[in-house]
VEXPAKE-70274 format. One line per field, with one value per residue (C-alpha): residue number from 1; residue in one letter; x, y, z. Coordinates in steps of 0.1 Angstrom, whole numbers, plus 5000, padded with zeros to 4 digits. Each point is the difference from the previous one (the first is absolute). Layout:
<rs>
seq	NUM  ...
type	A  ...
X	X  ...
Y	Y  ...
Z	Z  ...
</rs>
This chain:
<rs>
seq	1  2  3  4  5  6  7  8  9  10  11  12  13  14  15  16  17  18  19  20  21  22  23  24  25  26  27  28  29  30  31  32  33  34  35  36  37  38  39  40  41  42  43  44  45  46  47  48  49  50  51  52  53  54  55  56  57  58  59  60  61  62  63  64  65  66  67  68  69  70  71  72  73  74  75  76  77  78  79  80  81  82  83  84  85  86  87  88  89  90  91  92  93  94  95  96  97  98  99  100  101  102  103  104  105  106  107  108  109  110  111  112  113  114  115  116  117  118  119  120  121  122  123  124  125  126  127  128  129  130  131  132  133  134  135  136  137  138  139  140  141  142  143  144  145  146  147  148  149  150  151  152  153  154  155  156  157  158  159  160  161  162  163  164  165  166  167  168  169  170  171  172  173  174  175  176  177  178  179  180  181  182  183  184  185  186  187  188  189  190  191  192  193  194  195  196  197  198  199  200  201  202  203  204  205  206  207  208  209  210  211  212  213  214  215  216  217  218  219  220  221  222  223  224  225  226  227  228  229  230  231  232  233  234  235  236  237  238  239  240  241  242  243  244  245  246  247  248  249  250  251  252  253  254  255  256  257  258  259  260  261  262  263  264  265  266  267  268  269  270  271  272  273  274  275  276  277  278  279  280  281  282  283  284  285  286  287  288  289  290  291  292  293  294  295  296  297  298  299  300  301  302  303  304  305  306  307  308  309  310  311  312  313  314  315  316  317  318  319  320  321  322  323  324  325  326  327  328  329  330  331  332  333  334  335  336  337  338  339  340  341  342  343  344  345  346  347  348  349  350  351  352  353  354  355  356  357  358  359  360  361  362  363  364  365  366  367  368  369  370  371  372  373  374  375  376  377  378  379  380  381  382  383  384  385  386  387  388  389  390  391  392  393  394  395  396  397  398  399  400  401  402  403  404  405  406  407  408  409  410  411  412  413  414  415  416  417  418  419  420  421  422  423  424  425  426  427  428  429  430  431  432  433  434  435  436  437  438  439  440  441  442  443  444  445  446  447  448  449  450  451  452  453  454  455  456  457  458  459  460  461  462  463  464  465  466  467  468  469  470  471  472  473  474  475  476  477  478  479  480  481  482  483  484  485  486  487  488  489  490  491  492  493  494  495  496  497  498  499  500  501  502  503  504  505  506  507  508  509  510  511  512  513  514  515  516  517  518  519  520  521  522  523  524  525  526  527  528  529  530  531  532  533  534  535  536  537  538  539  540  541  542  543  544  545  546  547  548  549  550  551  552  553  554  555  556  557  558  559  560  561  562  563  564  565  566  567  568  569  570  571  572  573  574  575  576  577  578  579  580  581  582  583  584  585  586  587  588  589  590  591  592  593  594  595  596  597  598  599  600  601  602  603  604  605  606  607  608  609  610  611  612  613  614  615  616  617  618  619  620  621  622  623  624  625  626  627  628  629  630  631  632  633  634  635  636  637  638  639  640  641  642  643  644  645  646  647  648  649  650  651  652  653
type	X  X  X  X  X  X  X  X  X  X  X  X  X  X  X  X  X  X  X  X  X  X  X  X  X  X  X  X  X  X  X  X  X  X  X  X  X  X  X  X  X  X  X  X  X  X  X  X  X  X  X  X  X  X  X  X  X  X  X  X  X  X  X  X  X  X  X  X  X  X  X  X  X  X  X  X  X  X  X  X  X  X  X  X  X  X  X  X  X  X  X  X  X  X  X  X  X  X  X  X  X  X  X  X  X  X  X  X  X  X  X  X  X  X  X  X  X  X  X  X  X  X  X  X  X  X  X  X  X  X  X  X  X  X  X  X  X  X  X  X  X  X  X  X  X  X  X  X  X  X  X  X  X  X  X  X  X  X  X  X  X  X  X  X  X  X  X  X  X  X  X  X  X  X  X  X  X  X  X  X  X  X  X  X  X  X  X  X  X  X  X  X  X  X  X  X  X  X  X  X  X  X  X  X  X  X  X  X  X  X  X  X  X  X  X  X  X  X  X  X  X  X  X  X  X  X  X  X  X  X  X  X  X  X  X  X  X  X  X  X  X  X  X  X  X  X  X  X  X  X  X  X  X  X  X  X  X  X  X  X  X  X  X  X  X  X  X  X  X  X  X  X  X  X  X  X  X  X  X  X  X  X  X  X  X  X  X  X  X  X  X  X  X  X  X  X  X  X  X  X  X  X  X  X  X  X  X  X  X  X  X  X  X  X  X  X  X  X  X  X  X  X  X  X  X  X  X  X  X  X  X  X  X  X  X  X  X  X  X  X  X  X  X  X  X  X  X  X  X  X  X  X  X  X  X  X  X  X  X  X  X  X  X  X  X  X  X  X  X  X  X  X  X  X  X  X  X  X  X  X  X  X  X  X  X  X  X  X  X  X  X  X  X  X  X  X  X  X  X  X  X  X  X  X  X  X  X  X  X  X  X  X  X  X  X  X  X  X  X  X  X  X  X  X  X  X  X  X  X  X  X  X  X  X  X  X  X  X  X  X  X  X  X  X  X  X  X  X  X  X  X  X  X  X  X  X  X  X  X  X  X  X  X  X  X  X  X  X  X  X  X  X  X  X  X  X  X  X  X  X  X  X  X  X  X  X  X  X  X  X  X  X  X  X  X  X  X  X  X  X  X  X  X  X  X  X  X  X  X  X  X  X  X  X  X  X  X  X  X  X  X  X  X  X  X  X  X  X  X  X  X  X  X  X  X  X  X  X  X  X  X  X  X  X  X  X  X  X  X  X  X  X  X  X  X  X  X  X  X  X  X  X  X  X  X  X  X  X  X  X  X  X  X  X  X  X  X  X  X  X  X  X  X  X  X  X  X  X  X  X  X  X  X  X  X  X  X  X  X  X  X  X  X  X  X  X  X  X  X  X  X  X  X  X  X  X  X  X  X  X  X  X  X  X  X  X  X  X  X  X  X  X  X  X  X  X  X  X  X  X  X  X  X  X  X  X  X  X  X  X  X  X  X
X	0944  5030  5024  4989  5031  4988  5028  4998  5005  5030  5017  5021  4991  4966  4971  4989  4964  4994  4988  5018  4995  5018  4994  5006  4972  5015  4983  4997  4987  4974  4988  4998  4976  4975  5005  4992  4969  4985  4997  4977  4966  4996  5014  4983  4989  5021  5037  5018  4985  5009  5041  4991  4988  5031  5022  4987  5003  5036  5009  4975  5022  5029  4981  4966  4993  4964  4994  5016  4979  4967  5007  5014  4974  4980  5018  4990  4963  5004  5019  4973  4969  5017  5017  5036  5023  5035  4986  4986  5036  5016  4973  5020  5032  4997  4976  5022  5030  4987  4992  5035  5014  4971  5015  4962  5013  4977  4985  5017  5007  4962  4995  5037  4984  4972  5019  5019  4966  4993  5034  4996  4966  5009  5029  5025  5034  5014  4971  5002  5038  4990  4975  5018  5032  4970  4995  5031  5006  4970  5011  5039  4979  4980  5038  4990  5029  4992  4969  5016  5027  4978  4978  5030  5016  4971  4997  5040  4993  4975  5018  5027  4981  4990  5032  4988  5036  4986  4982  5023  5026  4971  4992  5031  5006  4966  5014  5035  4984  4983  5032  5015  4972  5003  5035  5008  5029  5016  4966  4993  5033  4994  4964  5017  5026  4969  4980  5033  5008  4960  4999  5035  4978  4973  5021  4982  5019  4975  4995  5031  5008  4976  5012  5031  4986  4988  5033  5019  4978  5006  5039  4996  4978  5025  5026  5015  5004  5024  4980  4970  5008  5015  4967  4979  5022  4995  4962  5002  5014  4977  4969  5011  4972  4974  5008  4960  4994  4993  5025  5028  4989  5008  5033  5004  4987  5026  5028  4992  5000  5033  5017  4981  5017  5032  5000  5001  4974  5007  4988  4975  4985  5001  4982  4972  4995  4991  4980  4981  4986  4989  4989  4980  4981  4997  4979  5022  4997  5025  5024  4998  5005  5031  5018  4992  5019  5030  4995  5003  5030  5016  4993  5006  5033  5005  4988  4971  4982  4964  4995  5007  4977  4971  5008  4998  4966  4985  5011  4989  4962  5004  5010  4974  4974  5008  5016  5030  5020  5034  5000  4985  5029  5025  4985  4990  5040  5011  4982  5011  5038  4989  4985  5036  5018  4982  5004  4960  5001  4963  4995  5027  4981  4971  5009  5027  4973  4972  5031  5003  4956  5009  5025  4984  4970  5016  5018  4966  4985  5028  4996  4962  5007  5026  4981  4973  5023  5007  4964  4990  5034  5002  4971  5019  5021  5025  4980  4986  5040  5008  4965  5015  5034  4985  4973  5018  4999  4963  5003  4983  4988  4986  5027  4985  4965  5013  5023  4969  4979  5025  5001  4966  4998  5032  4977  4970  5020  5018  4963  4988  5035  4992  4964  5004  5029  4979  4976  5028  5007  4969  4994  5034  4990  4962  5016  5026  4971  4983  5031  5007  4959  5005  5037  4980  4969  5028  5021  4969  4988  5037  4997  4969  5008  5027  4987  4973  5027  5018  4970  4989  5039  4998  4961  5018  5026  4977  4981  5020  5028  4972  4971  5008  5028  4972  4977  5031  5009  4960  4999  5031  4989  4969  5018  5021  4968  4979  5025  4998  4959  4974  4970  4970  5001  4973  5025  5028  4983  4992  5037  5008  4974  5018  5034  4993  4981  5029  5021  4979  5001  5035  5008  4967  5024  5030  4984  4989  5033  5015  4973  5011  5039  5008  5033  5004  5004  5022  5021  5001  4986  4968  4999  5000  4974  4977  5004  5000  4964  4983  5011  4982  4970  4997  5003  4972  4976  4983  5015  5022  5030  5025  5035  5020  5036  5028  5031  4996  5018  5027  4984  5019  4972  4995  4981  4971  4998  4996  4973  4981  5003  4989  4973  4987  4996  4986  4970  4994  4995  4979  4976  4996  4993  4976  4985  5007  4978  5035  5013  5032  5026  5031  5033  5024  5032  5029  5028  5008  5029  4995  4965  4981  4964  4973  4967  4972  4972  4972  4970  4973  4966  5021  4988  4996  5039  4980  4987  5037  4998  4973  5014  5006  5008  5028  5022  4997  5012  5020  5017  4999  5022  5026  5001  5001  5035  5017  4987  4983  4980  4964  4979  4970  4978  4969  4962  4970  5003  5036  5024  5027  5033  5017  5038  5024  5030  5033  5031  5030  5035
Y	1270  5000  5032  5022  5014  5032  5011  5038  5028  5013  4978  4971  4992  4981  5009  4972  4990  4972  4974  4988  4976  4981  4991  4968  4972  4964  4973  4998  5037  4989  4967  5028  5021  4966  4987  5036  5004  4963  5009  5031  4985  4984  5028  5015  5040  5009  5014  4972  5003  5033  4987  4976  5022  5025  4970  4993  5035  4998  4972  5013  5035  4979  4995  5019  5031  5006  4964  5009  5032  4985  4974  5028  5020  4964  5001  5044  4984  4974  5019  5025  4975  4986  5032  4982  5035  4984  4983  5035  5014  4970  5010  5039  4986  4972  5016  5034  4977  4987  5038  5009  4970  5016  5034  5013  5018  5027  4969  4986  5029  5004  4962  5007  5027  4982  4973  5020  5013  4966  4992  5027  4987  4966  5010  4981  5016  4979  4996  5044  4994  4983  5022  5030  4984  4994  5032  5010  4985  5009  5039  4986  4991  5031  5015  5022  4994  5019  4980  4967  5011  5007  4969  4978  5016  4996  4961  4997  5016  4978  4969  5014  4994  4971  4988  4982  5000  4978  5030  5029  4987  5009  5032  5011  4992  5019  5032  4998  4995  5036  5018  4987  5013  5034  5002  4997  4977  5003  4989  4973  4986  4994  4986  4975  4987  5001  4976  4980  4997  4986  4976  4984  4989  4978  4977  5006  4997  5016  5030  5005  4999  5026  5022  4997  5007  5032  5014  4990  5018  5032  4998  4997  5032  5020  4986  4973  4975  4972  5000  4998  4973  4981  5002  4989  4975  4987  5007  4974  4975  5003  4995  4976  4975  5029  5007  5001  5027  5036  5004  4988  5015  5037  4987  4992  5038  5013  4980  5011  5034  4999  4986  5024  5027  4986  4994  4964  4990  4960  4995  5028  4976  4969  5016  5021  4967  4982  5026  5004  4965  5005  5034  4981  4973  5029  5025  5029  5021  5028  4968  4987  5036  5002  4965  5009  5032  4980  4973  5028  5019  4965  4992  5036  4994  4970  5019  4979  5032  4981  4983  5029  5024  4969  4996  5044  4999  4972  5013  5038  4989  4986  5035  5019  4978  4999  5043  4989  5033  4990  4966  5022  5023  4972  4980  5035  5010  4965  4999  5030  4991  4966  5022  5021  4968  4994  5032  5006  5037  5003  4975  5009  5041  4983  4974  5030  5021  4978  4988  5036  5006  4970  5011  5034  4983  4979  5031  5022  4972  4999  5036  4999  4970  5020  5031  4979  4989  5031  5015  4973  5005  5037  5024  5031  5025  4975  4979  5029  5013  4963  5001  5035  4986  4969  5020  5032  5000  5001  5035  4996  5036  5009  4977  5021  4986  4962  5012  5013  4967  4986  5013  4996  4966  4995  5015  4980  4970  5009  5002  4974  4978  5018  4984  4966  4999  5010  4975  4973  5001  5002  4968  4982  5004  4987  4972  4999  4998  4972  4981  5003  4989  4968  4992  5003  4977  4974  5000  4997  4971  4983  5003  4980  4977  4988  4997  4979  4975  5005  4985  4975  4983  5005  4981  4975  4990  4998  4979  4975  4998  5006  4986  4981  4981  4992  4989  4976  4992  4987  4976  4983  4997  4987  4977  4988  4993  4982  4964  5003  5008  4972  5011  4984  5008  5025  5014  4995  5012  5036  5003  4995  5030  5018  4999  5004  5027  5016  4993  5019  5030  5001  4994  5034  5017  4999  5010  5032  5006  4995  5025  5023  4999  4979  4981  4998  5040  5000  4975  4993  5039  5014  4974  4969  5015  5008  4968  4984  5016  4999  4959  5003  5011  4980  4972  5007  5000  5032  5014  4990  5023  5004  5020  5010  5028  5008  5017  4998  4968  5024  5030  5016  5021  5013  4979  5026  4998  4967  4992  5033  4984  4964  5015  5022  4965  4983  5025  5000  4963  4999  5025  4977  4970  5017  5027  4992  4965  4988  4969  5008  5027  5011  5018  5017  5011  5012  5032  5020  5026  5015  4991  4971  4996  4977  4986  4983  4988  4979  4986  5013  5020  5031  5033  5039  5015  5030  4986  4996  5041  4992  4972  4999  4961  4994  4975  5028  5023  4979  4996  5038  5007  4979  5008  5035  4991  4983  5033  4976  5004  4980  4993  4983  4985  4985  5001  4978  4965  5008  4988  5022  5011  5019  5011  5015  5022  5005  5015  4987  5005
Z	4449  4980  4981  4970  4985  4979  4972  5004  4968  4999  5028  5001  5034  5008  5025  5020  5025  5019  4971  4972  4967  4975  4966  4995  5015  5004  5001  5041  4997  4979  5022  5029  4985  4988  5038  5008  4978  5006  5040  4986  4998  5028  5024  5025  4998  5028  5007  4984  4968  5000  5003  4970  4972  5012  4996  4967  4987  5012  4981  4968  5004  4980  4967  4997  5020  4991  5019  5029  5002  5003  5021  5023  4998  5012  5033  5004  4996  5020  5029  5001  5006  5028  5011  5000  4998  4993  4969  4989  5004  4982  4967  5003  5002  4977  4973  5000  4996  4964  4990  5006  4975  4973  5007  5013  5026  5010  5009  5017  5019  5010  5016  5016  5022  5008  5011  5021  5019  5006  5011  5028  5010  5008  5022  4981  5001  4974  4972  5008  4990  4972  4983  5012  4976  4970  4998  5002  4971  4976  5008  4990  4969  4991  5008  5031  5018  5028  5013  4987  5028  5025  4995  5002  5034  5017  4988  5009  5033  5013  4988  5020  5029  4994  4987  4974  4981  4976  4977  5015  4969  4977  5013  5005  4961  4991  5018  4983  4966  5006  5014  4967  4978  5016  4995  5038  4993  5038  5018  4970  5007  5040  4993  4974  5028  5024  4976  4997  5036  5007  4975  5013  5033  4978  4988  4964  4972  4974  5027  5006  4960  4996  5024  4984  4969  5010  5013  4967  4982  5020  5003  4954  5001  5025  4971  5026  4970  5014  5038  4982  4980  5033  5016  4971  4994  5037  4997  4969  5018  5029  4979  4970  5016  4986  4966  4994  5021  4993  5028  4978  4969  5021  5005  4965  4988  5030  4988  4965  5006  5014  4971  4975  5022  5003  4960  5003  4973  4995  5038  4995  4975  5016  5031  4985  4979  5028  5014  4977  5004  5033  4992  4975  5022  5025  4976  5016  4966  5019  5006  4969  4982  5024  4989  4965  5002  5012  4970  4979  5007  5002  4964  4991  5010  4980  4972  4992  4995  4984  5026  5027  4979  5008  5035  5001  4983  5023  5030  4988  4991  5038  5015  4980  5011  5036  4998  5016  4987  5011  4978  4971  4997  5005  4971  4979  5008  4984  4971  4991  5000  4984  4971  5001  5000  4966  4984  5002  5011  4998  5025  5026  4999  5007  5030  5010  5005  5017  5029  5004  5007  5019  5018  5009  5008  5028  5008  5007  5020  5022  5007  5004  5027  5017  5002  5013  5031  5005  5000  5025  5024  5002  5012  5012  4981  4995  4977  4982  4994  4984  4977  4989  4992  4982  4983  4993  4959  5007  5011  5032  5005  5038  5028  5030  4991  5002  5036  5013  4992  5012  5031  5005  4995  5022  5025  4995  4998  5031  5014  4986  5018  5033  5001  4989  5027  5024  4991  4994  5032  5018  4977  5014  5032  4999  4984  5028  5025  4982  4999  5036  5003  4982  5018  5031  4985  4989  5033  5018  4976  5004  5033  5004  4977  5016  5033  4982  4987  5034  5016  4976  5007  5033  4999  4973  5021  5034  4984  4981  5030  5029  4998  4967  5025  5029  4976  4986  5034  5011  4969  5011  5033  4987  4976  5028  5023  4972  5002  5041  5001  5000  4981  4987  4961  5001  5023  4977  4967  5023  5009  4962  4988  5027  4992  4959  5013  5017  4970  4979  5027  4994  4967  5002  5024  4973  4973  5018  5008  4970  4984  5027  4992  4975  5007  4957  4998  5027  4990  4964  4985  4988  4965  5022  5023  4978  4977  5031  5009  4968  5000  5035  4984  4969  5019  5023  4965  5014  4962  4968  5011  4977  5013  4978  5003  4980  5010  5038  5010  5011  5010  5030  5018  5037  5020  5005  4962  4999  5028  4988  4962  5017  5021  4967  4980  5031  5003  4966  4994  5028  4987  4965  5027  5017  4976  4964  4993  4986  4983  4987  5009  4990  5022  4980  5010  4975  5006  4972  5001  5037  4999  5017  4979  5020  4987  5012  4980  4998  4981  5029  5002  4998  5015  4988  5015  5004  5030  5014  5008  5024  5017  5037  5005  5020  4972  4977  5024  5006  4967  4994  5032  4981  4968  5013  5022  4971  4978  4974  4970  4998  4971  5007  4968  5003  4991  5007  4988  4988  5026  5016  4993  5025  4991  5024  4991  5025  4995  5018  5006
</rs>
């Protein structure tokens, strides 16, 4: 998924998540999404469907919202019939993605949290990162800065971990942006070189544009004009391949509000004018009220005073629509000195005093939000003291009654902390001891499987250099005896059944030790094994096996990996051979990221996976033991009469 860029009120910095959309579709855009929509009907209802109607909303994100909505909301259906979780997450992140760009987002908000339960369920640390950052950013917009914060540490601190450097410039931009909004200029600043110094690594230009971006537009609000300008003017020339993107249209409004500080109004112009065309394709109404603000003051300074009155009007009936009480007193506060300008004293009373409701108004909800923080930061006598000092002309008449509720809910809480330590960590260690169970389980299963494959080589090579070499040895004998023996041709013709029949117990010999170790794994990696087996079998005309991988040709991995891998796909084809009533089947191979996804699937009888609970056969067993040492996922679709699909996930290094 690609990188929504969300123009806060009242900031020049932007709030980024882990998507991202432009606004201008070219023709190759638009050949995608028919290539995308054509494969649709004749998909199967299974996992990889579920990947094509999230691709298509992608790519329908760019011009029509609603669209992409429903066809997400196709893959939530579909991922719940066949009980594919990742998909269900991709609907929360992608769906909640859409009603952040329509502003919705107390919605938003509600499927981000959901996701995150999810997240946590399948074990994934970095989907948890994701939706952890998601919701981060749907408290940034409802402006509670406090959970955004906390939301967005947690994502940054299990990317961390992982790291996964390629999102931490993100994050680390996210957190800045809310140091900024809070006024926290010192910790704003270190976040911003943080976001800078990540993006360097990616070798990105638009990332590391935007990053730049960012920190130019906190050096113009802490008044550092000319090192603001030096950055924005590098974060230009980093993304000038992108001068569709909403991206660049933030560096436009950043660079725009610098020169409308620094009193430079020609450039002020030329920059909100360009802005305001993206702001325009984008529907971004708080963007497009900001670049008309900047239009404005440019032609009020050029004295063209009609047309800055229009630009004022349009961009007020924007800001009373959408409440954004900042932009109303700015527009209120230059309409009135228009109406000064023209000697209309009427006019500039009136406008003077709606900047100054305005301007009030902004003012109290500033000090509702901040008594807010301070009501959900303090619950001793210390937060009752700051309420007093904020609240004082409201004549607050009995302090010893909020100290003493105070204090008892200091205790309580204290209580309440004491308890859930307790049973924290009487929780860490049951989890402890289960994790020290299952260690134990998988060394054990390691352990036995690789005496198994120790065995199976040692077998492999007694064979083929043993007994395969006597066998080798007696037909040359015999070949050597035939020109020296006098026979009758009865004779003869018995001596010829017996030495095709010996070449047929070799060439018998081989192939079981091949099977046993194949020389292809060892020699030329797990790709050309596994092509080299599945050629095996098609050729036998047992089944129509197709192989097919992407990605792998040079895939470094241990060689326990591999041979457990091998041995997986090995047991599972001969369970279609034998079990499934098969004609065709298909092996599928392809890494994505860190991840190595495997399917295998054919047109069988099909069976209820129900019944895989209950089975005790050693090649399922078998194949469990496996996928639990390489700590894989398995989703197993079938049905009566509907073939089987059986899809592996593994995560390696």
């Amino acid at each position: 998924m690609n990188s929504i860029f969300s123009y806060k009120k009242n900031s020049s910095i932007v709030t980024l998540v882990f998507m991202s959309i432009a606004f201008q579709v070219t023709a190759q855009e638009n050949q995608y999404l028919d290539s995308l929509l054509k494969l649709l009907p004749n998909a199967r209802e299974d996992s990889n469907k579920v990947l094509l109607l999230v691709d298509i909303g992608n790519e329908l994100e760019i011009s029509d919202f609603e669209k992409a909505k429903q066809y997400y909301v196709q893959a939530k259906h579909l991922s719940e019939t066949i009980n594919y979780q990742m998909g269900i997450i991709k609907y929360y992140t992608n769906y909640s993605a859409v009603l952040n760009m329509q502003s919705k987002f107390d919605s938003s908000l509600l499927l981000n949290l959901q996701s995150v339960e999810i997240a946590k369920a399948t074990g994934q640390k970095e989907r948890l990162a994701s939706c952890l950052n998601n919701v981060g950013t749907s408290y940034h917009n409802l402006e509670d800065y406090e959970r955004a914060t906390d939301y967005y540490l947690r994502s940054t601190a299990i990317l961390e971990e992982l790291q996964r450097y390629d999102r931490l410039d993100i994050l680390y931009s996210n957190i800045a942006t809310i140091f900024l909004e809070t006024r926290m200029y010192d910790k704003s600043y270190r976040y911003n070189e943080k976001a800078v110094a990540a993006a360097l690594k990616l070798n990105n230009n638009m990332r590391l544009g935007t990053a730049l971006s960012n920190f130019g537009g906190l050096l113009s609000s802490i008044k550092k004009f000319d090192s603001s300008k030096l950055l924005l003017q590098q974060a230009k020339e980093y993304m000038e391949e992108n001068k569709t993107s909403y991206e660049y249209m933030n560096l436009l409004l950043n660079t725009s509000n610098v020169y409308l500080q620094t009193g430079d109004y020609k450039k002020l112009g030329e920059f909100s004018k360009e802005a305001k065309q993206l702001a325009d394709k984008s529907g971004d109404s708080l963007a497009i009220v900001t670049a008309l603000y900047g239009i404005a003051n440019s032609k009020f300074f050029e004295k063209d005073f009609s047309g800055t009155k229009a630009l004022c009007e349009q961009g007020l009936a924007i800001s009373l629509r959408n409440d954004y009480k900042e932009k109303k007193q700015n527009f209120y506060e230059m309409l009135s000195e228009l109406a000064l300008a023209d000697g209309n004293l009427g006019e500039y009373d009136r406008y003077n005093h709606l900047s100054i409701e305005a301007a009030d108004e902004e003012m109290n909800t500033t000090l509702q939000k901040n008594i807010q923080l301070l009501d959900k930061k303090y619950e001793t006598e210390k937060k009752n003291n700051e309420i007093e000092q904020l609240t004082k002309d409201k004549k607050i008449k009995s302090l010893w009654n909020y100290i003493l509720v105070g204090s008892m809910l200091t205790l309580l809480l204290l209580s309440l902390l004491s308890l859930r330590s307790y049973l924290q960590k009487k929780k860490l260690q049951q989890q402890r001891i289960t994790e020290l169970e299952k260690e134990k389980q998988l060394l054990a299963t390691e352990a036995v499987l690789k005496g198994q494959e120790e065995e199976r080589s040692r077998l492999a090579k007694d064979l083929h250099d043993g007994l395969g070499g006597m066998l080798s040895g007696v037909k040359y004998s015999f070949s050597s005896m035939k020109d020296n023996l006098i026979m009758t041709p009865e004779n003869m013709q018995g001596f010829e059944r017996g030495l095709d029949m010996l070449d047929s117990s070799i060439s018998e010999l081989r192939r079981v030790a091949h099977s046993m170790m194949p020389e292809a794994l060892m020699k030329f990696g797990l790709n050309a094994a596994l092509r080299d087996f599945c050629t095996g079998i098609n050729g036998s005309g047992i089944i129509k096996l197709v192989y097919q991988s992407y990605g792998i040709d040079d895939l470094k991995l241990e060689q326990a990996t591999s041979v457990t891998i091998y041995r997986i796909i090995q047991e599972l084809l001969n369970n279609v051979m034998k079990h499934a009533a098969a004609t065709k089947a298909v092996v599928q191979v392809n890494k994505e990221d860190n991840k190595l996804l495997i399917t295998v699937e054919d047109d069988g009888k099909g069976f209820d996976t129900l019944l895989l609970s209950q089975s005790k056969g050693i090649g399922w067993t078998n194949i469990q033991n496996r996928l639990d040492f390489l700590k894989a996922k398995l989703d197993v679709q079938s049905g009566e009469g509907k073939g089987t699909s059986v899809n592996i996930e593994i995560t390696i290094v």
